[in-house]
N, C-alpha and C positions, 0 to 999 in steps of 0.2 A: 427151086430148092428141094432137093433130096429128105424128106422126115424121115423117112424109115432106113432104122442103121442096121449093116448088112455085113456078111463077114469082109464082102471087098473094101466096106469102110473101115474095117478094124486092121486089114492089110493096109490099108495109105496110112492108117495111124502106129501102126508098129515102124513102119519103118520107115517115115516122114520120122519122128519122135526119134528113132537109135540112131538115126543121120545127126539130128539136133544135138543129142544126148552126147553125142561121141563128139561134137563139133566142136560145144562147150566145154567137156572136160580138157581138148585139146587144146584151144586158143584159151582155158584159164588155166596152164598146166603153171604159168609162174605165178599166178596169183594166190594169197592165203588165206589173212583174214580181210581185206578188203578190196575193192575194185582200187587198181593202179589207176588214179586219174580218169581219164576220159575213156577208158576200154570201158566201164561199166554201161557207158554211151553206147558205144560200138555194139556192146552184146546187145541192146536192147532189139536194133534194128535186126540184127539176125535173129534174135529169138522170133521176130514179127515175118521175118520171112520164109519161115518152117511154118506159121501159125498161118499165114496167109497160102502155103503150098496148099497144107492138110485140107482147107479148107476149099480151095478151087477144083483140088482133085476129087475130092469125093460128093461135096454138096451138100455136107449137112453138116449141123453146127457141133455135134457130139467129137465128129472126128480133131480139130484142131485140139478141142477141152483134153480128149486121151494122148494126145500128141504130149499134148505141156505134161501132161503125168509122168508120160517112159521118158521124157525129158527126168524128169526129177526124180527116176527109180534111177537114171544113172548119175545123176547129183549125186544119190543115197550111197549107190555101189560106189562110186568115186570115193565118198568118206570113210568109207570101212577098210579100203587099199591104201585111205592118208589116217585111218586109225584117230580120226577126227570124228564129236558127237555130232550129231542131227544139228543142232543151234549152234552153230559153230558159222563165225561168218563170212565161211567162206564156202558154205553149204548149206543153212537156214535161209541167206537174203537172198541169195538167187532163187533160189526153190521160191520164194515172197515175191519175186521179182516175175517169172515165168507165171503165174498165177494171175498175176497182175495186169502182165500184158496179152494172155488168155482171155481175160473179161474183157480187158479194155479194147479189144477185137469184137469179141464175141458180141458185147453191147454197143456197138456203133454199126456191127451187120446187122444188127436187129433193130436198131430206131429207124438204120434207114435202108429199110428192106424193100421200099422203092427201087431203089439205086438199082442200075441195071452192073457199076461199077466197068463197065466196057472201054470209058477213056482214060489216058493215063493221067490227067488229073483226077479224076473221083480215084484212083489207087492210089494215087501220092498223100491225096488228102484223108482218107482211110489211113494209111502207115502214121503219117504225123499227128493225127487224130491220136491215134491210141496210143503212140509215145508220149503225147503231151500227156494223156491221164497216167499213164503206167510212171513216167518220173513224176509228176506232181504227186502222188499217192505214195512214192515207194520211203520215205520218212517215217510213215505208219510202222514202217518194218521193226523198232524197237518193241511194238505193241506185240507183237506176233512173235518175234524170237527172242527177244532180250536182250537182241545186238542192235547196238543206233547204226544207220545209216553214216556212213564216212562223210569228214566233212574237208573239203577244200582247206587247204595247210594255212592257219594264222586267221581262220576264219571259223562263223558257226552255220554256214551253209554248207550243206549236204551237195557233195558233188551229180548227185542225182539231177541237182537243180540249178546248179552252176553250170552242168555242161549242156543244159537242158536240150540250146537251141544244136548242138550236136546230134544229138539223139532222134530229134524232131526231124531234122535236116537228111539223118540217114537212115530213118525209117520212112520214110517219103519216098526215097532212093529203092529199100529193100523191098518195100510191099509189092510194086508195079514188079518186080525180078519173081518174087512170091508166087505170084499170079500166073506168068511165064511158069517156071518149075512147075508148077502144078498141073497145068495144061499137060505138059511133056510127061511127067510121071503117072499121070492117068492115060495116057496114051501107051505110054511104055509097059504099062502094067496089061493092059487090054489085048494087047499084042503079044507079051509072055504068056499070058493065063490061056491062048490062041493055041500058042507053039506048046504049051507042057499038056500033055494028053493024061498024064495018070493025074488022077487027083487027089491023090494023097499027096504026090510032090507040089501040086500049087497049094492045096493049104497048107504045108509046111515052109514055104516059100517066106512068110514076111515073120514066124517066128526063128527061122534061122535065119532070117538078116538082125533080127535084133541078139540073140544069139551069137551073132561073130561080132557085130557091135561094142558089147562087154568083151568081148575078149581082146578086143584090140586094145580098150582101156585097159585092158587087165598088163597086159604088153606093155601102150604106152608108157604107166606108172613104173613097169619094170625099168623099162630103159631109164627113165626124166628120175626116176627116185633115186 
């Protein structure tokens, strides 16, 4: 494990983060104020598999935590393009949501810091590991934003929890993929930063990927609005 954070770490996390950032405004381009059904499922596993990239690629624990951030500056910029506040819930719970499964990463690579994580069960069980706390927790979300948590239609259970073994099921699925990307994105990055000789173009390199990132959002919303 990598302690010391370096600018190549802050490159996996700019642009690990405006892949996620951009991923999430696209696949919640129909959703408003709450997750339709079982996609708030879905996202979990993908948020966990940018959070498990960031983290394979660089090696230290900081990079995934700033990953979930530019994650949730394009949450922020998403709301200001839907002229929606901050606590709005369909831009407060995710941001609660991303935060959530950030820790619940971050504190199961740190209890079990043993783990060599090398087979594809200790990654499966890492992904579903921290889906299980990231939905069991995400109910708190009225504490935090002022919006409850949705609940399965003609019931008072929070779809978070309803769909739970969903989520479970394909964040198990997404970590072990995580893990992959990661390898490959640190590969791919070590071999550019190789090829670009001037060095102002490689440290300008992962703020103009987050850079066209927003602007694609900026697009998307054009076109979807």
């Amino acid at each position: 494990m990598n302690k010391q954070f370096t600018k190549i770490h802050l490159a996996y996390a700019l642009i690990i983060g405006s892949a996620w950032g951009f991923g999430e405004v696209a696949l919640g381009a129909g959703l408003k104020s709450c997750a339709h059904m079982m996609s708030g499922s879905l996202m979990t596993g993908v948020a966990l598999f940018f959070i498990a990239a960031a983290w394979v690629a660089s090696g230290n624990y900081l990079t995934p935590i700033l990953s979930v951030l530019i994650a949730s500056v394009f949450k922020l910029f998403d709301a200001v393009l839907l002229s929606l506040p901050v606590m709005h819930g369909a831009i407060g719970n995710p941001i609660f949501a991303f935060l959530l499964e950030g820790v619940a990463f971050i504190v199961l690579i740190a209890i079990f810091r043993q783990v060599s994580w090398k087979s594809m069960r200790s990654r499966a069980l890492l992904g579903g590991g921290s889906a299980l706390i990231a939905v069991a927790m995400f109910p708190l979300v009225k504490y935090a934003t002022g919006v409850p948590a949705c609940v399965y239609p003609n019931t008072i259970v929070p779809l978070s929890v309803f769909f739970a073994p969903l989520a479970i099921a394909f964040s198990a699925l997404m970590v072990p993929l995580g893990f992959t990307a990661g390898v490959r994105i640190r590969s791919s990055l070590d071999n550019l930063d190789l090829r670009i000789k001037n060095s102002f173009l490689r440290a300008a390199l992962s703020p103009m990927t987050m850079a066209t990132a927003l602007v694609l959002v900026l697009l998307f919303r054009m076109i979807v609005s």
